[in-house]
C-alpha positions, 0 to 999 in steps of 0.5 A: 283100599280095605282102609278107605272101604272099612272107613267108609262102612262105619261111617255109613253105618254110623250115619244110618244109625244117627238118622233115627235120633230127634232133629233139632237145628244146631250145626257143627262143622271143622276140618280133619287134618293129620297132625304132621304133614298138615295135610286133610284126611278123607273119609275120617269117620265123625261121631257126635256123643251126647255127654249125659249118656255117652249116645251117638246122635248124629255123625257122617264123614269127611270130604276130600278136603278134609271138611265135615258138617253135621247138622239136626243137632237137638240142644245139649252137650256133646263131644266130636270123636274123630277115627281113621284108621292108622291115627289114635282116635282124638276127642275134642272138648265139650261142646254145647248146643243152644238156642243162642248160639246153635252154629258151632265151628271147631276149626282144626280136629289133628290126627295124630298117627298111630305107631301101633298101627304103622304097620297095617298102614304100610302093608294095606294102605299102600298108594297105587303106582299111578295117581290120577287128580284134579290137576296133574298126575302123580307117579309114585316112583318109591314103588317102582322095583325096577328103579333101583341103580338107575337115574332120574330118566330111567323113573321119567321112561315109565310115567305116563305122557313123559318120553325120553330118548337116548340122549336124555332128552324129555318130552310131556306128550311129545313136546320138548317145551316142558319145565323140570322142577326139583321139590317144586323148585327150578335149578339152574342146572335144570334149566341149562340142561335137563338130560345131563340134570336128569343123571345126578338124580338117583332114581331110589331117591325118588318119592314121586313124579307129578306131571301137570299138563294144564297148570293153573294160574299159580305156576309161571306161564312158561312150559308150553307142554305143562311142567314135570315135578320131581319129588324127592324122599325126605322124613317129617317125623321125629327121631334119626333116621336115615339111609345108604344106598349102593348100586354098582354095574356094567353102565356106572356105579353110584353110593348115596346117603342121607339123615335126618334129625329132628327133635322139638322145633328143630328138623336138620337133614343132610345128604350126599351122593357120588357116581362114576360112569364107566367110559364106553365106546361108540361110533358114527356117520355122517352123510351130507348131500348138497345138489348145486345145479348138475353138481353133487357134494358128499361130505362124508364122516365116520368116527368112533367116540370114548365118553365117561362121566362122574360128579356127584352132590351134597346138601343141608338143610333145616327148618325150625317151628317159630310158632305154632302156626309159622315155620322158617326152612331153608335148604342148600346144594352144591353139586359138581359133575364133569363129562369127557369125549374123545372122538376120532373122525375120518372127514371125506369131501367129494363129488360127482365130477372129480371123485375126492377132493378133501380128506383128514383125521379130526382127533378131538377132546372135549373137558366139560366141567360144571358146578352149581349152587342153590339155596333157598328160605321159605316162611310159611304161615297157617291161621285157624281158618283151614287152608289159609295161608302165607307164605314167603319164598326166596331162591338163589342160583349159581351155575359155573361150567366150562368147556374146553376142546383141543381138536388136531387135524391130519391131513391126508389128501389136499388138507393140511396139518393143523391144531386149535383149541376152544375155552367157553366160560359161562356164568349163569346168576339167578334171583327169585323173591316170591310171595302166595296167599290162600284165603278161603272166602267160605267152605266152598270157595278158595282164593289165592294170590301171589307176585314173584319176580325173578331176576337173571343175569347170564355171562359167556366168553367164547375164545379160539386160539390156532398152533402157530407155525412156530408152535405156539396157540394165538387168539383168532379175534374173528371166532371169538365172542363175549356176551352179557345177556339179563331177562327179568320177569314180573309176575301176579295172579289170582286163582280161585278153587269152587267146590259147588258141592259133592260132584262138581270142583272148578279152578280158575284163574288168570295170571299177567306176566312182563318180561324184560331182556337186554343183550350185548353180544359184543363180537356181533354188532348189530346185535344188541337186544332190547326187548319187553313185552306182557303176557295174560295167561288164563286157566280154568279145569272143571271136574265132575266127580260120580258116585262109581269112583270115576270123574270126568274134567275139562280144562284149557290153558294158555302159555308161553315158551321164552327162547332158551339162551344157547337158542340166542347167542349168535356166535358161530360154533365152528368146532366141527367146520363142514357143520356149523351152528349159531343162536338167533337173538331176535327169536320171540316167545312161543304161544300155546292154546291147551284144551283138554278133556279127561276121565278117569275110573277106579274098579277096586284096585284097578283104574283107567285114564283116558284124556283128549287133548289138542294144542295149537302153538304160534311161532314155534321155535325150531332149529332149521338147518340150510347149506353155506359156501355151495353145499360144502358146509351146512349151518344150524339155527334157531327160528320162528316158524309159522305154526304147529297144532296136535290133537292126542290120545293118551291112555293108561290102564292098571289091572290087578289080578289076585293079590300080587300080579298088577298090570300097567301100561300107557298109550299115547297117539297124537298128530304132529300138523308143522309148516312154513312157506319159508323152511324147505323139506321133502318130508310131510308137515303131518305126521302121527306119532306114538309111544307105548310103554307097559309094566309088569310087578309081581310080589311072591312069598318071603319078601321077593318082587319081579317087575318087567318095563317095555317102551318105544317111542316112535320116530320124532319129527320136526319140520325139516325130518324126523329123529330117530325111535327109542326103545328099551327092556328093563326087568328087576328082582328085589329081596327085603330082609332085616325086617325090610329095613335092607334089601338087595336087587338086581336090574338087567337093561336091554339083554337082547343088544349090546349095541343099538343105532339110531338114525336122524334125517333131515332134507332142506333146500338143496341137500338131504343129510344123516346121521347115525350113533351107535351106542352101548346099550346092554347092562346089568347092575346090583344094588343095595340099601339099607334103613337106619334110625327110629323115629316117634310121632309126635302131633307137636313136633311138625307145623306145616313144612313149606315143601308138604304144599309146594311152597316156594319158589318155583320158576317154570321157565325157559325152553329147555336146550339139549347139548349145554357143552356148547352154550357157555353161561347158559 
């Protein structure tokens, strides 16, 4: 903030000082732009020196685009010098005003950076936790002190509008329909299961989160609740350099590395990490009542459960400078990760007239194993005229897991010993070819455009096999299922960015979506799928912007949520067989209607968020559960319900106070309105629900921090009950040392429980049922990294990488599923 505010001073003073030369009618204009990420810089000072006598007559500063125009100019020679603190001062060539030619425009004006300077920037020129723009909010998890030893969902807990519950579940504003991408990139690991992808990502190597609430016309019309962008550490200078990092604990223990080459055209980079959670114990219950006329069924279950996990990746990747203006980068990752439980579950069946009637032990194992590959090109080409731009994009995505389940049954009263065994292989193929164009039709006006197709081809085989009396395991053909399932999009837009002039800025833009799908579940007939349909979905955002640092926009979206595979596939899962569950291949997508309207203020170092909000949402896709057989076993699937609507608060604060201890903490209230005449359920279709989160960072002497963190989440509900609330305290200390290329921490999480339950209900026609998990929660961990390597700035040796824009591909697509164990190839 001294920066900005120095910066702003000189050129002020500058411009007082030019406004008493002469005035004549020459015009220069051009775009200040840092010579490495390509990016614009603001608040760069501009001054005109008149060759003959070295004399400032005329300068101002640049916008937040980057974009400067003086004007007045008398006839003459001159010479732009551009300053900004952290960057050389850069002088352009003569530049001659007459009365022919008295328009001049210089083009781009690089900055380049300043090592001598590197370190004033890094100390004083920090970026604030919280970042509020135009159209999304961006979280700057590298900041973060708490985040050393943890995952990509501990970072997720602390950003504001994001919830995540004990499973790892995300919700954006208390919507589960939201869309992860990686460096603005999907993965079919995201995409099959965001909790368990959200556990490979170690948090300390995250650069930030950027939230998106209300996207433009650019993104895919999927992700009803907006789209959450996970950005990852990656150095874009020259040199080597790279880094280790070590975390070890009582929850897991995890290593990761990387490094970077680059020299001339060339950039590589490779990385790799491992983890290893430590195996924990837990328990549960499970209590069903099914009223059949004056008759009450009890299934009861109670078990304790043994669950470990460990995986790890790796990746490559380069990018090479073709010319000066193109760049060609591609990038590749493998990642393999495995998850074991053991549960052991006593199952009591019993009612009101004849006490128990059923009992047994259900042992079960379940081997859950995964891997996954994406790689993706991208081309990228910039042209003389700021912001114009082309670029290409491909994407490929493989995802291979299988799950195998042995399950044994003791029985102890009316139940007889048994065994059985399940293998679910599954398959999932994606291709995705992209193509945008940014063409800017004058200073205040940009075009973009763009067409995409994805391509998706998912695979599952599903198979039961029961012991025999003599011992041996033989197939049951009714249990089970194989399925070929293709969803094919096609997509184009167009968007246009209007600067009106310094205090207005508007996007708007329209985007038109076909889906294909076939399906051929072969187990099931009659239930073959051939579906299309078109989808047109609008956006525009307005912003105001004022002179005390504050803005105020509104914005509406529309967007669409296509059901998740597992949601489709109608075989019968019937590990567990008194709770059955089976996907609905004739679910449609869901449709939202966004509006918003927000302001945000900054007071120094100090800042405050306020945005309203309201959604209303067509058929919604929700699980519903009902009871089979007169109440002995219940049955979970997926349908369209009529409707839902919420109207929100979200609020977020950061205070400052001196020059070490800053406060934060995030609001958001919001009503939850869902019904259908054809769902029974004694719980109310209106609801008001909440999260709260506050954090606390103090820098003390000699290179120490303290940071605290606190959320809840209060309970969730659906249409048939609620989910239970989420709660959680991590406070964390880090020491940098060797010229804070090292450092050492320690996260402490939960201190005050070593274990915590959670509770779900749900009421339906006829029954009324629960559940509880009780679960390790208390933890403690240590942590180590180190920074190795030298790196050197130099203006020519980086030309726009595709990733600085968010280039490439980016499918925000598909509702997210939770448990993927059980949904084979999707």
């Amino acid at each position: 903030m001294k920066k900005v505010l120095l910066t702003v001073l000189c050129g002020l003073l500058a411009a007082s000082a030019f406004a008493q030369s002469s005035k004549g009618t020459g015009k220069i204009s051009g775009v200040v732009i840092d010579s490495i990420s390509k990016q614009p810089i603001d608040f760069a000072t501009i001054a005109l020196m008149r060759i003959a006598d070295a004399k400032s007559i005329n300068g101002g500063l640049s916008d937040d685009k980057g974009v400067f125009k003086l004007t007045g100019i008398p006839n003459g020679d001159y010479k732009l010098v551009v300053t900004f603190i952290g960057y050389k001062t850069t002088a352009t060539k003569k530049i001659s005003i007459t009365d022919q030619d008295n328009d001049i425009k210089v083009g781009k004006i690089l900055l380049q950076a300043s090592g001598k300077q590197l370190d004033e920037v890094t100390v004083v020129g920090q970026k604030e936790l919280v970042e509020n723009k135009i159209d999304k909010m961006v979280y700057n998890a590298e900041k973060d002190v708490t985040s050393k030893g943890g995952d990509a969902g501990d970072i997720l807990r602390k950003v504001p509008m994001v919830s995540v519950d004990l499973d790892g579940n995300v919700e954006l504003r208390g919507s589960s329909n939201v869309k992860v991408l990686i460096n603005g990139k999907p993965s079919t690991i995201v995409s099959n299961n965001v909790a368990d992808a959200m556990k490979m990502i170690p948090a300390d190597q995250i650069k930030n989160i950027e939230v998106i609430t209300n996207p433009s016309a650019k993104y895919d019309a999927e992700g009803t609740a907006g789209i959450i962008n996970i950005v990852t550490k990656k150095t874009e200078v020259a040199g080597v350099t790279g880094n280790i990092s070590l975390n070890g604990g009582t929850r897991f223990n995890r290593g990761n590395g990387s490094i970077n080459y680059r020299k001339g055209k060339l950039g590589l980079n490779a990385g790799a990490s491992g983890m290893y959670f430590i195996p924990a114990d837990g328990s549960t219950t499970f209590l069903r009542n099914s009223f059949i006329a004056d008759t009450v069924r009890t299934n009861n279950q109670n078990g304790s459960n043994r669950s470990g996990r460990n995986g790890g990746n790796m990746n490559f990747g380069f990018d090479y400078d073709l010319t000066k203006t193109s760049t060609l980068s591609s990038s590749i990752k493998y990642s393999q990760w495995k998850n074991d439980n053991e549960n052991v579950v006593l199952v009591s069946n019993s009612d009101n007239f004849d006490g128990l009637r059923k009992q047994y032990n259900r042992n079960s194992e379940n081997n859950f194993k995964r891997s996954g590959l994406d790689w993706s090109t991208d081309y990228r080409k910039t042209f003389a005229k700021p912001q114009q731009e082309l670029s290409l994009s491909f994407q490929m995505s493989n995802d291979d897991n299988n799950t195998i389940t042995n399950s044994l049954f003791d029985g102890i009263v009316a139940f007889p010993d048994s065994a059985e065994r399940s293998f679910n292989k599954g398959k999932n193929r994606e291709l995705t070819f992209q193509a945008d164009y940014a063409q800017p039709l004058s200073q205040k006006v940009l075009l973009e455009v763009g067409g995409k197709t994805i391509l998706r081809d998912i695979t599952s085989k599903y198979a039961y096999e029961v012991l025999s009396p003599q011992g041996n395991y033989e197939p049951v053909a009714s249990r089970n299922n194989e399925f070929d399932y293709t969803q094919n999009v096609y997509a184009g837009y167009a968007s246009f960015n209007v600067t009106f002039n310094k205090s207005y800025s508007l996007k708007a833009g329209g985007r038109l979506e076909r889906t294909e799908i076939t399906g051929d579940f072969t187990s099931t007939e009659g239930t073959r799928v051939n579906n299309s349909y078109n989808n047109f979905v609008p956006s525009i955002t307005l912003q105001r912007s004022f002179k005390d640092m504050s803005s105020l926009k509104v914005s509406y979206s529309r967007r669409i949520q296509r059901p998740g595979l597992r949601t489709l596939n109608p075989f019968i899962d019937a590990t567990d067989p008194q709770n059955i569950s089976f996907g609905n291949p004739f679910l449609s997508p869901e449709k939202t209607n966004s509006f918003e309207l927000g302001y945000s203020k900054f007071m120094g170092k100090s800042s405050i968020n306020a945005s309203l909000y309201y959604k209303k949402t067509n058929d919604v896709i929700e699980s519903v559960v009902s009871t089979l057989d007169s109440g002995r076993i219940s049955a979970t699937t997926y349908m369209n319900i009529a409707s839902s609507s919420s109207v929100g608060l979200n609020l977020f604060g950061s205070l400052q106070i001196g020059q070490r201890l800053t406060l934060r903490g995030n609001v958001n209230v919001y009503t939850y309105n869902v019904d259908d005449p054809n769902v029974k359920t004694t719980y109310s279709s209106n609801s008001i629900l909440y999260s709260v989160n506050a954090n606390a960072s103090w820098s003390l002497p000699k290179d120490f921090a303290i940071e605290a963190f606190g959320m809840f989440n209060s309970p969730r509900r659906t249409i048939q009950g609620e989910n239970p609330s989420f709660s959680m305290f991590n406070i964390g200390f880090k020491k940098d040392f060797m010229e804070k290329r090292a450092s050492i921490g320690m996260n402490l999480s939960n201190p005050f429980n070593e274990y915590r339950d959670f509770t779900s209900k749900i009421s339906g026609n006829g029954f009324d049922q629960s559940s509880q998990t009780s679960v390790p929660f208390r933890s403690i961990g240590i942590s180590f990294s180190y920074r190795f390597g030298k790196v050197d700035f130099n203006p020519q040796q980086k030309k726009g990488k595709p990733g600085s824009k968010k280039s490439g591909v980016n499918n925000d697509d598909i509702k997210q599923d939770g448990d993927a164990q059980q949904q084979g190839g999707m």
